[in-house]
C-alpha positions in Angstrom: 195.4 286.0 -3.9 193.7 289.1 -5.1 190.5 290.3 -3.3 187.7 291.6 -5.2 186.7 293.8 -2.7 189.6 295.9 -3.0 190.9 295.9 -6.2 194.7 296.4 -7.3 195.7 300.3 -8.4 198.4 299.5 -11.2 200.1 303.0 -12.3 200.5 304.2 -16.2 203.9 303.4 -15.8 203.3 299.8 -15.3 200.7 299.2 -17.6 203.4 300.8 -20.6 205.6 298.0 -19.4 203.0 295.7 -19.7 202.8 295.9 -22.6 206.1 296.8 -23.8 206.6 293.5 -22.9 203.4 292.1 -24.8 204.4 294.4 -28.2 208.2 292.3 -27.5 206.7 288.9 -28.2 206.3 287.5 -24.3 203.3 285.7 -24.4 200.2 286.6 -22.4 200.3 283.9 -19.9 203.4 284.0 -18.8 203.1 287.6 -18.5 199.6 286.6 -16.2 201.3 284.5 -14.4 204.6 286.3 -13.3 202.2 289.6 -12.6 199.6 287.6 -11.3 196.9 290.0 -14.0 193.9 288.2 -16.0 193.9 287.9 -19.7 191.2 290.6 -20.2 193.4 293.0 -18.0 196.7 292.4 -20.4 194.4 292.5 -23.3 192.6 295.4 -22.4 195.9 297.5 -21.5 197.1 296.3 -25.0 194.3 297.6 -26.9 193.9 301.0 -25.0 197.5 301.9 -25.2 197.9 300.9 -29.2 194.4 302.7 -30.2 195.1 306.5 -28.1 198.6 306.1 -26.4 196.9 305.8 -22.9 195.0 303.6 -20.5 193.2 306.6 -18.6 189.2 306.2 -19.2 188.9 310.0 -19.8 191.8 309.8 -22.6 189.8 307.2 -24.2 186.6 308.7 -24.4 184.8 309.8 -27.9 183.7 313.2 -28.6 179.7 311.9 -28.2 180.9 310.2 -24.5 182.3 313.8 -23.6 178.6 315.4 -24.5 177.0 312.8 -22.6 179.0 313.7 -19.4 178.4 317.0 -19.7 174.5 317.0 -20.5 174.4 314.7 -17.5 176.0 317.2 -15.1 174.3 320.2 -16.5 170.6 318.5 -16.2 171.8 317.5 -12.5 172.7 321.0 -12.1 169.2 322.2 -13.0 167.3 319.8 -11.1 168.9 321.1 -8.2 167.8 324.7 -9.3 164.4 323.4 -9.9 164.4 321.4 -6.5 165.6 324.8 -5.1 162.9 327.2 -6.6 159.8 324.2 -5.7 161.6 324.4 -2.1 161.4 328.3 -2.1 158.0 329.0 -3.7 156.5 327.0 -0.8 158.1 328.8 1.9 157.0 332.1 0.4 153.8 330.9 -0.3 152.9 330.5 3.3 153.2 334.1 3.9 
């Protein structure tokens, strides 16, 4: 039985046969129950693969995602500059 707590790593390779199978008529739930997956696991492989080729999260990401991610890390990046210069203005202060 699967254990949430640790969840199954299934590699690309896999998922492609997934649903190589899936694209050659098997139907879902006998492809669940012989790989022991969820419908919204097989569904979710199918979609991914036949809208960009790929199951990866950063292969499937749009354009305005990408710009998210990146403002995200650059405003974390200055906060810690900011942090850094409040940090250093006291110290000098003192003196």
């Amino acid at each position: 039985m699967r254990d949430p707590k640790h969840p199954r790593k299934f590699d690309e390779a896999f998922k492609r046969q997934i649903v190589e199978l899936y694209d050659n008529g098997k139907p879902v739930s006998d492809i669940e129950k012989e790989y022991d997956l969820s419908h919204s696991t097989v569904h979710r492989w199918v979609r991914l693969i036949h809208e960009s080729g790929s199951t990866r999260a950063a292969d499937n990401r749009t354009p305005e995602e990408e710009e998210l991610i990146r403002l995200r890390k650059e405003n974390a990046r200055l906060q810690m500059e900011v942090d850094i210069l409040k940090q250093a203005a006291l110290i000098f202060a003192r003196r």
